[in-house]
N, C-alpha and C positions, 0 to 999 in steps of 0.2 A: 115645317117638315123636320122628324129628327137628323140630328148629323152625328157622325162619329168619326173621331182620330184618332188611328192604333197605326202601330209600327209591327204589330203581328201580321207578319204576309202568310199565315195560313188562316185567320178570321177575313184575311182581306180578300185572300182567293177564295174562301167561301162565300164571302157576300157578296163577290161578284158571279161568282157561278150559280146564286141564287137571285141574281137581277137586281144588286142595289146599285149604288151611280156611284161612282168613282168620280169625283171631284175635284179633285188633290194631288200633289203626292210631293211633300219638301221633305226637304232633307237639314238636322240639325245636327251636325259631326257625323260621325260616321251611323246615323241610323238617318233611315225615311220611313216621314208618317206619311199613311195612307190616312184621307177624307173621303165618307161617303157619308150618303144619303139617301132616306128613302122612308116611305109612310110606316112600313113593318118592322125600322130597324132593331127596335127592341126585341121583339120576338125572333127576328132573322140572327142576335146577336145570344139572344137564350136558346136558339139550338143550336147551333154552334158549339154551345157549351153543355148540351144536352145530347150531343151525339147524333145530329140529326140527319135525316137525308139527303144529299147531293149527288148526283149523275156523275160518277167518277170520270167519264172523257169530262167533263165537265170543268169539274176544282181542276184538273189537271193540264185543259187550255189554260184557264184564269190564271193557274199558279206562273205558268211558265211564260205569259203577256207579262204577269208583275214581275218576276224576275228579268225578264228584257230589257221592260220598263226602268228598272230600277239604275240602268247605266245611263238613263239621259235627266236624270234627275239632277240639277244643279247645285254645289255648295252650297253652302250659303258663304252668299259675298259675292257668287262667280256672275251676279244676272248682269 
């Protein structure tokens, strides 16, 4: 199954607000990558950049679970 690591949390709230799995999520200094996965990721990650359509309550749950999210993310070093 594809995977992908990106530290862009607006590809990341769109692929989750387009149903790919969230796997992941470390942090290396002051950035966190997001890990997903999913059978369409390529394509789910070429509209993205293609301006594609997402259900705007939508990206904008996803967006604000990752940002949430992103304060229980641990150092690295702190496990």
């Amino acid at each position: 199954m594809p995977k992908l690591k990106t530290a862009d949390l607006y590809l990341s709230s769109f692929l989750k607000a387009r149903g790919a799995r969230l796997t992941h999520m470390s942090r290396v200094g002051p950035q966190v990558n997001f890990e997903f996965e999913d059978p369409d990721l390529n394509e789910l990650v070429t509209s993205f950049y293609d301006n594609g359509p997402v259900p705007v309550m939508d990206f904008t749950t996803s967006l604000r679970a990752l940002r949430g999210a992103l304060q229980n993310v641990p150092r690295e070093g702190d496990r």
